[in-house]
N, C-alpha and C positions, 0 to 999 in steps of 0.2 A: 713617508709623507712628502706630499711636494713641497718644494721651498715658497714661502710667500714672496708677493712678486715685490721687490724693493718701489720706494715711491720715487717717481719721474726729477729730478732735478732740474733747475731752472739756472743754467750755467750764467756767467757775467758779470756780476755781483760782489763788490770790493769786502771783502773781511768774509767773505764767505757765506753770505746770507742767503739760504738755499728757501727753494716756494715747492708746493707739489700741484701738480696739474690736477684741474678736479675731472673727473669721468667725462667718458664723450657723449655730447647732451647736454651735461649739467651749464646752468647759467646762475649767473649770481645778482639777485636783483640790487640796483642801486649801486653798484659797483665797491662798495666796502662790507665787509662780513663782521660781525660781533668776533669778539676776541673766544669765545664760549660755542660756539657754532659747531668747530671742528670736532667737540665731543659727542656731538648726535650720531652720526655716524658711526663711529667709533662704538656707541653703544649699541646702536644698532646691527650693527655687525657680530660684534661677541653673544647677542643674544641670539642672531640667526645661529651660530655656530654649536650653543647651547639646545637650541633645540633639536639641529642635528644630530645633535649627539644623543638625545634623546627618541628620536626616530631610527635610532642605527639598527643595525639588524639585530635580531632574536630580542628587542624591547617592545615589542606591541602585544604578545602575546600574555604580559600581565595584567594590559590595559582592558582586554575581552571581557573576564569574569565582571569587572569596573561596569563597562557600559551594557552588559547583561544584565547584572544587579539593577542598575541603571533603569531597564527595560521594566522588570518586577517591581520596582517602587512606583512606577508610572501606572501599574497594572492597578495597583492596593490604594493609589489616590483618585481613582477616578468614582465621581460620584456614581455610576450606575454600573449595568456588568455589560462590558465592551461584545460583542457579537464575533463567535470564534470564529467564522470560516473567514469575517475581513482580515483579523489578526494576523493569522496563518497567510492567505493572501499576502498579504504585507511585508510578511515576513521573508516569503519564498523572493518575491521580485525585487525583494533589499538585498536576501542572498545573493540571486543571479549577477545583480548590479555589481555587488561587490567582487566576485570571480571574473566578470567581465573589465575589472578594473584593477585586478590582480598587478598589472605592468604599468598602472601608472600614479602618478603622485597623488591622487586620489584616492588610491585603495586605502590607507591607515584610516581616514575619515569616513570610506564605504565602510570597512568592513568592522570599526564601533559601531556604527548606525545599523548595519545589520544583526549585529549581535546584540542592539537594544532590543529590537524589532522582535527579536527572537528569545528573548527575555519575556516578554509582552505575550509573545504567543504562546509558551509553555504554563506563564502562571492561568492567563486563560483556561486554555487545554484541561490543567489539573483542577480548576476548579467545576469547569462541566464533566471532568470524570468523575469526582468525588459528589455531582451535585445528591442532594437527599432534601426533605423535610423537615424546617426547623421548627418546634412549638411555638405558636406566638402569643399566648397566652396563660395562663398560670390553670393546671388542672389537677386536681382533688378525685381522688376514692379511684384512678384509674390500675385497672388489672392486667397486669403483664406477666408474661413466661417466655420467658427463651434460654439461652444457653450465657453461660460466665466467660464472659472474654480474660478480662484483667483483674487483679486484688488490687487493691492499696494497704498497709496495714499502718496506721498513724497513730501519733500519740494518745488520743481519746475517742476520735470514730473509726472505725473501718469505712472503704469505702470498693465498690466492683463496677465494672462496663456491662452490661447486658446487652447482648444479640437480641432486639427483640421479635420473637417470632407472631405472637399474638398479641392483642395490644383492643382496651374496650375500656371506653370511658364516656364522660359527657362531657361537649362541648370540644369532641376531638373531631379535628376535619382533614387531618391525614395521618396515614400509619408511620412510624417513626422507626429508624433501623437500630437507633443504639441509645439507649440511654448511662448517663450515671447516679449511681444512687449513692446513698451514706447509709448503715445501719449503725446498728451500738457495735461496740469495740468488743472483738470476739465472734460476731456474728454473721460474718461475712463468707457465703460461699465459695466452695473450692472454684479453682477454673476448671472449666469444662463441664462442669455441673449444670441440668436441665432445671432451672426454676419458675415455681408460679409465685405471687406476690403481689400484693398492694400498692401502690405510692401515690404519695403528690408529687408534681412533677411544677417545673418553674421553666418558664426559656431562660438558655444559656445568659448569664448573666453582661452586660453590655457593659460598656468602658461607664465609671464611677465618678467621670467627670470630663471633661470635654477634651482631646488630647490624649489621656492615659490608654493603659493597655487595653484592648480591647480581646478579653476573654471569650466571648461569643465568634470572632472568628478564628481563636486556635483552637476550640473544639469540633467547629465545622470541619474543619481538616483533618481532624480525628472521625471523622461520621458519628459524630455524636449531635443529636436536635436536642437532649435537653436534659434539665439534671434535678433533681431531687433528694428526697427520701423515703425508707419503705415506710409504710404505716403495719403493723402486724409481724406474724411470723411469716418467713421465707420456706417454702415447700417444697422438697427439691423429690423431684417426681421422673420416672423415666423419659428420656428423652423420644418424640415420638420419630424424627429423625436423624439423622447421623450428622453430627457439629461437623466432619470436614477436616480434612489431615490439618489445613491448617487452626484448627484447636485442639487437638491433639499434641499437637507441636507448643499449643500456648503453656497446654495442662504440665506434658512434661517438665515443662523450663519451670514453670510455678512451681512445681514441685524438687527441681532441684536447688530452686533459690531457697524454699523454705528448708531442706535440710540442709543448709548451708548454715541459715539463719540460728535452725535449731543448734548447730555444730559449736557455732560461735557462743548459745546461749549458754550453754554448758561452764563455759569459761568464762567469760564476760556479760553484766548487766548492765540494764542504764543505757545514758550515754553511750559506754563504751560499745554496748554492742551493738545499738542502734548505727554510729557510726563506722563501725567495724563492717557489719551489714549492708550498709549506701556505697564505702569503697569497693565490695566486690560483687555486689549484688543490681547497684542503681537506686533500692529502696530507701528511700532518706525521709520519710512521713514521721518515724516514729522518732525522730530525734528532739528533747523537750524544746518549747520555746525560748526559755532564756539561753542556753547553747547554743541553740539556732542563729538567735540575735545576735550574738557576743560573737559567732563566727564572721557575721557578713558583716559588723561594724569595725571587727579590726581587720576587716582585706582577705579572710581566708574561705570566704564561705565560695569559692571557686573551688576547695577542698571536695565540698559534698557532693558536686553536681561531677559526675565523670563527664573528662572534657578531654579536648589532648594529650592534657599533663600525663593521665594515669594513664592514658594507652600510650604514652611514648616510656610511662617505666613498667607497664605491661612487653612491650615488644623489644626493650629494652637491657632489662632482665635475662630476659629468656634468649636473647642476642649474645648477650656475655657468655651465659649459664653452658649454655649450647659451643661455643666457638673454645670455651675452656674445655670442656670433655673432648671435643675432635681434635681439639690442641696436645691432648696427650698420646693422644696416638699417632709415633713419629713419621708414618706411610701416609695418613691422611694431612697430617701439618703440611708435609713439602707439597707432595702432588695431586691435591686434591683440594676443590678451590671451597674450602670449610666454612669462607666467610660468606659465600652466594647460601651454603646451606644453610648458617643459622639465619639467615633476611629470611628464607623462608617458613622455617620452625618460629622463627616470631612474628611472622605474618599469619601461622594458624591460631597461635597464641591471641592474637591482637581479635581475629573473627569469632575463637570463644568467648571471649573478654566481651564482645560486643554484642553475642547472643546471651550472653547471660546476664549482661544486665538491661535486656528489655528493648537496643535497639532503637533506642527513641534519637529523634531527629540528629541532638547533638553530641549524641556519640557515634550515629552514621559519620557525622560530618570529621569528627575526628578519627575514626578508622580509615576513612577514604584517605584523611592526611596520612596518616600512619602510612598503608597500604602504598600510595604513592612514594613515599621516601624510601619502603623498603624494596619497592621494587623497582625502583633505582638504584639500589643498591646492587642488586642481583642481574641488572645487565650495566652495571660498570657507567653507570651517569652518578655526576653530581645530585647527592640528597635533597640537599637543604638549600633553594632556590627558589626565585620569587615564582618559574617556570613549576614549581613543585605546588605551590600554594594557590597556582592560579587552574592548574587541572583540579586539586582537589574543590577548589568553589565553585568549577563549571558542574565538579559531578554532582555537586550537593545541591547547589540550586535548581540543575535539571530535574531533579529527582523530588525536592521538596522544596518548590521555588518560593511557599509561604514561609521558609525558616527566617527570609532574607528581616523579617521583619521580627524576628525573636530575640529578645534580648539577649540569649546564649550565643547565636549566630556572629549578633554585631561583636559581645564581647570579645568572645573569644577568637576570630579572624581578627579582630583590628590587636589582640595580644600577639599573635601568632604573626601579622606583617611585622610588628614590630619587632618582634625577635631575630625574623630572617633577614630584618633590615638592619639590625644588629650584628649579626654574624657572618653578611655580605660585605660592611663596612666598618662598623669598628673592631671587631674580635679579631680580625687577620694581626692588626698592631698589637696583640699580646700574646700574640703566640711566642715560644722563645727562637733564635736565631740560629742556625748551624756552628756559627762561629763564636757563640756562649758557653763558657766552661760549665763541668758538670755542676760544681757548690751553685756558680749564677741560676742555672737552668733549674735545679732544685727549688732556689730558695723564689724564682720568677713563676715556679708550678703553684708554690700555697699562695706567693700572692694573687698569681692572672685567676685561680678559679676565685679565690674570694672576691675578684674586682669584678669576672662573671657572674657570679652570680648575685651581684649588688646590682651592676647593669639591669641584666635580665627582668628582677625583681621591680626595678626602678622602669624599665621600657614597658613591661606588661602593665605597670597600675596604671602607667600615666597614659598609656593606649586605650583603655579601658573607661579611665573618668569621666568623659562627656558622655557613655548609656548608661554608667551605673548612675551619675547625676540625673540623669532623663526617666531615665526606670523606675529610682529607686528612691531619689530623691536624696540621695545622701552622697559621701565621697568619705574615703577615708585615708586621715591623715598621717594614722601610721601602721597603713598598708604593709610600707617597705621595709620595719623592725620587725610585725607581725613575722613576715614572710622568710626573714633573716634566721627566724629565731625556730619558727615550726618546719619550714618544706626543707632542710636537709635532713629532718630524724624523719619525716614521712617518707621521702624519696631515700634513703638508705636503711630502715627499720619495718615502717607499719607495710609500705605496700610489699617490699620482697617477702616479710612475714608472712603475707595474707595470701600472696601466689604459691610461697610454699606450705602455708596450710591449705590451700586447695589441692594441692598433689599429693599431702599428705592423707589426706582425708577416707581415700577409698583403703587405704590400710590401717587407719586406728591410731596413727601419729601425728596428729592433728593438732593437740590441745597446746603444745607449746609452744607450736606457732600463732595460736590466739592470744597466749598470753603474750608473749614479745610485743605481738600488735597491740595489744593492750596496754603496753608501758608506753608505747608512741604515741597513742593517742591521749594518755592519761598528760603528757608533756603538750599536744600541741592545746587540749582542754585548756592549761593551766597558760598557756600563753596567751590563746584568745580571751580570755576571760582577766587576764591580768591588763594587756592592751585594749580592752572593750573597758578597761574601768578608769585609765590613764585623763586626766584634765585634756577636752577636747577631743576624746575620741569620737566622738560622733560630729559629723561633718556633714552636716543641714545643708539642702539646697532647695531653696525653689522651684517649685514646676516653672516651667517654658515650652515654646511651641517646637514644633518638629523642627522650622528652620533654622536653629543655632544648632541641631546635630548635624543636618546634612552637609551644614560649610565647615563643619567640627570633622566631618567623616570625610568632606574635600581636603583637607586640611592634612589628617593623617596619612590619605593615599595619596598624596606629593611628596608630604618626606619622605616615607615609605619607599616609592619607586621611583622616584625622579634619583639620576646620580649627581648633575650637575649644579651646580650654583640657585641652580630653578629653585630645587628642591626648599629653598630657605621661604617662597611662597606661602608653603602650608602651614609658615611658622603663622604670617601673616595672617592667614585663614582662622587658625586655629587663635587667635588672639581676638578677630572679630568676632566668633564664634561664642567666646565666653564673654567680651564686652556686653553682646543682644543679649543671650544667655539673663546676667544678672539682670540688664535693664527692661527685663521684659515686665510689665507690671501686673499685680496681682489684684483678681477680682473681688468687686466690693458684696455680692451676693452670690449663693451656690445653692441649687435647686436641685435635690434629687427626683429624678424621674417619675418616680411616687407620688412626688408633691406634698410630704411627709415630714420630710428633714429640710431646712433650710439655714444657712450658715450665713449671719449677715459681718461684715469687719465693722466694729466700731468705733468710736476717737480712739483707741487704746492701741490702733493699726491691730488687733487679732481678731479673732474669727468669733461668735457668739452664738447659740443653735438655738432653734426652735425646732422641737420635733413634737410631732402626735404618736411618732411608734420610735422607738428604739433600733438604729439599724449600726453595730460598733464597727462592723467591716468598711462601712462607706464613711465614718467619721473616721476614724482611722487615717484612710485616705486620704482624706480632706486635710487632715493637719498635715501628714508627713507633705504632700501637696505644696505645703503654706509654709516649710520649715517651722514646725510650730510643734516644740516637744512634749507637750502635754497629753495628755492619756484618753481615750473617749469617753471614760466616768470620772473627768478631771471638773471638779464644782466648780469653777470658773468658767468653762464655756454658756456657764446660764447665766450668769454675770450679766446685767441689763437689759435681762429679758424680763417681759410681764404676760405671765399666763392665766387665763381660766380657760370654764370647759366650754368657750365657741373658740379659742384659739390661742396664738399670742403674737408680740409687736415689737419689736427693735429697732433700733436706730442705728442710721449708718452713721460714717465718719460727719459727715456735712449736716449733719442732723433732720433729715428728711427720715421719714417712719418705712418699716418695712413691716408687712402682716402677715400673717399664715392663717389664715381662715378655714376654722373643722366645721362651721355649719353654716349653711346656710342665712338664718338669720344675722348673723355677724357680719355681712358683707357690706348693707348699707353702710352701717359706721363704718367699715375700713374703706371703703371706696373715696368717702367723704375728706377723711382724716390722711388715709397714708398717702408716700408718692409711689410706692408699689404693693402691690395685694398680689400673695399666691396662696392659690384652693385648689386643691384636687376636686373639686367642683365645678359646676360650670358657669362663667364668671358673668356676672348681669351686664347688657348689650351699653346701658347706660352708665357705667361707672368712670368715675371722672379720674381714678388714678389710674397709673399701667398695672395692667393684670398679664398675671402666666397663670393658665386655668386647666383643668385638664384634658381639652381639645389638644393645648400646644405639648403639654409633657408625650400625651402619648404617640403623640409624631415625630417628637424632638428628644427624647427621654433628659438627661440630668443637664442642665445648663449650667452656666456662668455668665454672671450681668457684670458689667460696669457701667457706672453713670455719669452720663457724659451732657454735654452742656443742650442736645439735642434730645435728652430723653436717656434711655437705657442702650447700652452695646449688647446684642448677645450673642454668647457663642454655646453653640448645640454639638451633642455628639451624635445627632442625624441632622447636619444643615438640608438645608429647603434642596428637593429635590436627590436626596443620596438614597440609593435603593440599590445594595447588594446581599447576594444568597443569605448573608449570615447575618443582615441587619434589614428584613424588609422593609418597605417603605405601606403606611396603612392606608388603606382606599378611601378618596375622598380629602386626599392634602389640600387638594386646592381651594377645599371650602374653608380653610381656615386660614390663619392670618399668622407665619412664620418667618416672619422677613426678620434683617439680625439687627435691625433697630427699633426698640418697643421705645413709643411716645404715649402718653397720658390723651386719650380721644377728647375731643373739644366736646364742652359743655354741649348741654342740649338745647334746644334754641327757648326760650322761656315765652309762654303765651301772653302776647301781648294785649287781650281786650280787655279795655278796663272796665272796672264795676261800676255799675249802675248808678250807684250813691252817688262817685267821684266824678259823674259826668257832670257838665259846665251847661247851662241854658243855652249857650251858643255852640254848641258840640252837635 
C-alpha cells in the first residue's frame, strides 16, 4: 500500500503550533472555521474509502443476482402485462451499454441496471411461454378426459393434475390445459392413467385478502387454469393417444415413490411414516394436522419441505461414504485425487435426491446450490462463497424467475446468505490455531461445533423472520432450542438412515433402516410438540404490506455482503423495517369477494363476522391475518352481531353500523340506517350510505376498508386498472366506480313544490 501523504506544516509558530494547508481551491468562508468542521472531511473520506472497498474486485458479482431479482419484483408489481419484445429490447441496449462501459467507472452502475433489465425480460419471457387459459368463472357438471400428470396423497383427500385432452361444459369459453381436482381419499388415479370424469371446476383461488399470497398466480406457473372436484366415479379408459416420454417418466417416478412409501409402511405408521415419506420422497400431504402445526410453531417445519439442508446431507453423506472406501485403498489414497471423485458421486446423489422427490421449484433451487459447491469442489475453487450463492440464484431465477416471489425462495436464500455470511466472517475465528496443543484443540473441537452450530441455528431463524412474519403471520420464539435439540438426531440418524434404506431396499435389508429413522423421528415428534406447547410458543404477527419486507430484505443483503463498517446499515434498515412492520395498522372492515363473509373490528379491537355462507379457509385467514388466535367456530366472533333471514349489522369501533344485506328488500333500511352496506346484490343508485355491491367485488374481489375521516380507505386485491394473465381484469371496469376512497353519495335533491293547501293568497 502506498504511504498516506503526511499533512503540510505551517512552520514559525513558538511552542510548536502546527496548521495543515487546506486543498488547492478550497476557501474558507468568513475567515474562521467551527472547531467541529475538520471532522466532515474526515468522514467523508473514510466513507469514500469504505466504498471502495466495497467496489474492489471480484465484489460485484454478488450484487447481479441482487439487481436481477431486483428486475423480477418489478416485473410481478406492475399493474398490467409489460409487452415482451420492448422488455427484451431494453434489455439487449442495457446489455450493450454496459459492455461498452466495461473500462470505465460506470460499468458497476451499467452493468446492475442491465441485469435488472434482464430480470424484467426473462419473468416476461416465461410468462408468454407458459401463457394458457385461466377459468373465470365457476363451472358445474363439466366432462373431462385426459391423462394423470401428478398424485397428491393427503391426510383426508387425495388430490391429481390432469392433462386435459377433451374438455365440454356449459358456460365454458375456452379449452383449459390442466386442471386440479380433489377426489375421496383412496380414489385417486395412477399417473399416467387415461381418464374420463365429471367435475366442478372453480378459478384458481385469488389472494384471501388484500396483500397475502396470491395462489391463482402460482398455479398459473404450473399450467394449471383451475381447480376443483370430481362429482361421480373416475373411468379410466384406453388412452386414444400416447401421453409422451415425458409421462412416462412422471409414471415411473410415481411409482417408485409409492414403493418406497409402501417400503416404509411396512415398518412405520402415522406420523412416522408420513414424515419418513416427505424426507425422502417430497410427499408431505399426509402428515396429520396437529403435527403439522406443532412443527412449523416450534421453527422445525423447514424439516418437511426439502430444501438445502437435506440435499447438503444427501451429497454430504454420500461425500464422506464414498471418500472412506477410496480411502482404504492405499493406491487410490496417495495418487489418485479420491476427493474430485466423491464431489462427483455426490453430485449424482444430489440429482437422484432431486428426481425423486418431484423437482419442484425449491428443491431445483437447492440442487443448483448443491451442484455449485460441489463442482467447485472438483476443479479446486473455494465452495462456500457468496460467488457460489450468487451463481446458483442467477440459475434458479433464470429458469423459474416466479420462485422469486415464493415464500421458500425468500426463505431459504436469505437462510443460506446468512450462513455463508457466517462462515466468510465469523467461523474463520473458531477454528483452532496451529500453535494449540492437542488437549486445547480437542477440548476447542466440542466447544467451536457446539458454538456452530448455535450460530447457525441462531443466523438461519433470524434470516428468515420478516417472510415467515409476512407469510405466515407468526415467528417463533423458540425456533433456536427447537433446532438445538431435533436437527443433530435428523442430520446424524433419520436422514443417513433413510439414504441407507434406499440402497438397501433393492435387496430386502431395508426395514432396519426404517426403523432407526423411526426412532429419529419419534424424538424430533416429541420435541416439536414438547416446544409447540411451552408458554409463548406461538409468536402472533400482524399482517403488513410488502414494503416493511423489501427494506427487511435491503437490510439482510447489506449485512450479508457488505464487508466494511457499511455493512452495520442493514442493521439500520432492518430496525426500520419492523418499526413500519408493527405500526402498520389494521383494518376496520374485510370483505370477501363473494360478498358473503364480512369481518367488521368492534370496541373490543377484534374482528366480529357476519357471514350468509360458511367459508373456514378465508376466516382462518383473516384471524391469523389479525394475530387473533381464536378458531373459525370460535362463538365469539358472532359476538355483537344481529342476524335475520334479510341479513345482519355490526358495529364498528366508533359506533357507526356496518350491514351485510341477503335480499333485496332489506336494503332500504340499511341504506337509511348504516355508514356502510355490503350486498352481493346490486346496490340501489340512491342509497345514502357507502355501499360495496357486487359490481365492485367482482372487479375488485376480497377488500379491506378503513374509515377515515373522508369516508372509507380501500384497499383491493385487484386495484383499479391491474389486469394480469392470472388475475384478469372484467370487461366494462370503467362503468363502475372503483377508486380506493368510498364516500356516502350526497342525499338526493328533495322536491321542492309545495302543496297546494300550504299555498299563501299572495303566492
Amino acid at each position: 500500500m502506498a504511504e498516506r501523504e503526511r499533512p503540510h506544516r505551517a512552520p514559525g509558530f513558538a511552542g510548536g503550533i502546527a496548521g495543515t494547508w487546506p486543498p488547492r481551491g478550497a476557501t474558507l468562508a468568513g475567515g474562521f472555521a467551527p472547531a467541529g468542521l475538520g471532522l466532515w472531511p474526515a468522514l467523508v473520506e473514510t466513507l469514500r474509502q469504505w466504498v471502495r472497498a466495497e467496489a474492489g474486485a471480484g465484489r460485484l458479482l454478488p450484487w447481479v443476482p441482487v439487481a436481477f431479482g431486483t428486475g423480477i419484483a418489478l416485473y410481478f408489481a406492475a399493474d398490467h402485462e409489460p409487452v415482451l419484445a420492448a422488455a427484451i429490447v431494453a434489455a439487449a441496449v442495457l446489455v450493450l451499454a454496459a459492455f461498452l462501459l466495461r473500462r470505465s467507472r460506470l460499468f458497476p452502475a451499467a452493468l446492475l441496471i442491465a441485469a435488472a433489465a434482464c430480470g424484467f425480460a426473462v419473468a416476461t419471457a416465461k410468462t408468454a411461454r407458459v401463457a394458457h387459459a385461466v377459468l373465470a368463472r365457476p363451472a358445474f357438471g363439466v366432462s373431462l378426459s385426459g391423462f394423470v400428470e401428478t398424485r397428491d396423497i393427503r391426510e383426508r383427500t387425495d388430490r391429481f393434475v390432469l392433462r386435459v385432452r377433451d374438455m365440454d361444459g356449459p358456460r365454458l369459453s375456452a379449452k383449459l390445459e390442466r386442471v386440479r381436482l380433489s377426489v375421496r381419499k383412496g380414489t385417486a388415479p395412477d399417473v399416467g392413467s387415461f381418464v374420463e370424469l365429471k367435475a366442478r371446476l372453480q378459478p384458481p383461488l385469488a389472494p384471501l385478502r388484500p396483500g397475502s399470497y396470491d395462489f391463482a398466480r402460482d398455479l398459473y406457473f404450473q399450467d394449471i387454469g383451475a381447480t376443483g372436484f370430481v362429482t361421480g366415479a373416475i373411468k379410466i379408459v384406453e388412452p386414444p393417444v400416447s401421453g409422451g416420454l415425458a409421462l412416462r417418466y412422471a409414471a415411473f417416478m410415481q411409482g417408485l415413490r409409492d414403493a418406497i412409501d409402501a417400503r416404509i409402511r411396512t415398518v412405520l405408521d402415522g406420523d412416522k411414516r408420513a414424515i419418513a415419506t416427505a424426507l425422502l420422497t417430497g410427499r408431505r400431504d399426509a402428515i396429520s394436522e396437529p403435527v403439522n402445526d406443532a412443527m412449523f410453531i416450534s421453527g422445525l417445519g423447514h424439516v418437511l419441505s426439502i430444501s438445502g439442508y437435506h440435499m447438503a446431507v444427501v451429497a454430504g453423506v454420500v461425500f464422506f461414504a464414498v471418500r472412506a472406501l477410496l480411502a482404504l485403498v492405499p493406491g487410490l489414497a496417495v495418487g489418485a485425487p479420491i476427493k474430485k471423485w466423491s464431489a462427483a458421486a455426490a453430485l449424482v446423489a444430489a440429482a437422484f435426491y432431486l428426481l425423486l422427490s418431484g423437482a419442484e421449484v425449491a428443491t431445483q433451487r437447492s440442487f443448483f446450490m448443491t451442484a455449485v459447491v460441489l463442482i467447485a469442489v472438483m476443479v479446486d475453487r473455494r465452495a462456500i462463497t457468496f460467488r457460489t450463492l450468487a451463481v446458483a440464484a442467477l440459475i434458479v431465477l433464470a429458469i423459474a424467475p416466479e420462485a422469486l416471489v415464493h415464500p421458500s425462495f425468500q426463505m431459504s436464500f436469505a437462510a443460506t446468505l446468512g450462513l455463508v455470511a457466517l462462515v466468510q466472517i465469523g467461523m474463520p475465528r473458531l477454528l483452532a490455531t496451529p500453535e494449540s496443543s492437542a488437549t486445547a484443540r480437542v477440548a476447542l473441537w466440542g466447544g467451536r461445533e457446539l458454538v456452530m452450530l448455535v450460530l447457525a441455528s441462531l443466523v438461519a431463524g433470524l434470516a428468515t423472520t420478516p417472510y415467515a412474519a409476512f407469510h405466515f403471520h407468526r415467528v417463533t420464539p423458540y425456533g433456536l432450542l427447537a433446532n438445538l435439540l431435533a436437527m443433530p438426531v435428523v442430520s446424524a440418524l433419520v436422514m443417513p438412515a433413510g439414504l441407507l434404506g434406499l440402497a438397501a431396499m433393492p435387496f430386502g435389508f431395508d426395514g432396519l433402516f426404517w426403523w432407526l429413522m423411526g426412532i429419529g423421528i419419534d424424538w424430533m415428534i416429541v420435541v416439536t410438540q414438547w416446544v409447540a406447547a411451552l408458554p409463548g410458543a406461538i409468536g402472533r404477527m400482524a399482517a403488513f404490506g410488502i414494503a416493511p419486507v423489501i427494506v427487511a430484505s435491503l437490510g439482510l443483503i447489506l449485512m450479508g455482503l457488505l464487508r466494511s463498517p457499511l455493512r452495520w446499515s442493514g442493521a439500520v434498515a432492518l430496525a426500520a423495517a419492523i418499526v413500519w412492520a408493527v405500526a402498520t395498522p389494521l383494518p376496520d372492515v374485510l370483505v370477501s369477494g363473494d360478498g358473503r363473509n364480512v369481518a367488521v373490528r368492534g370496541r373490543d379491537g377484534r374482528l366480529h363476522l357476519m357471514r350468509t355462507a360458511k367459508d373456514a379457509f378465508l376466516v382462518k385467514e383473516w384471524l391469523a391475518a389479525d394475530a387473533d388466535p381464536r378458531p373459525p367456530v370460535d362463538a365469539s366472533l358472532g359476538e355483537g352481531v344481529s342476524c335475520d333471514e334479510a341479513g345482519c349489522v355490526a358495529a364498528m369501533a366508533d359506533g357507526g353500523l356496518v350491514t351485510l344485506a341477503d335480499h333485496a328488500a332489506a336494503l332500504g333500511d340499511d341504506c337509511a340506517r348504516a355508514a356502510l352496506v355490503v350486498t352481493a346484490r346490486q346496490a340501489p343508485a340512491q342509497c345514502e350510505a357507502a355501499t360495496i355491491d357486487r359490481a365492485r367485488l367482482q372487479r375488485q374481489g376480497t377488500l379491506s376498508v378503513r374509515r377515515t375521516r373522508q369516508g372509507f380507505s380501500i384497499g383491493a386485491v385487484k386495484p383499479q386498472g391491474f389486469d394480469r394473465p392470472w388475475s384478469l381484469a372484467i370487461a366494462g371496469e370503467g362503468e363502475v366506480d372503483v377508486s380506493p376512497v368510498l364516500r356516502s353519495p350526497q342525499t338526493a335533491p328533495r322536491d321542492a313544490t309545495p302543496a297546494e293547501t300550504d299555498l299563501q293568497a299572495d303566492d
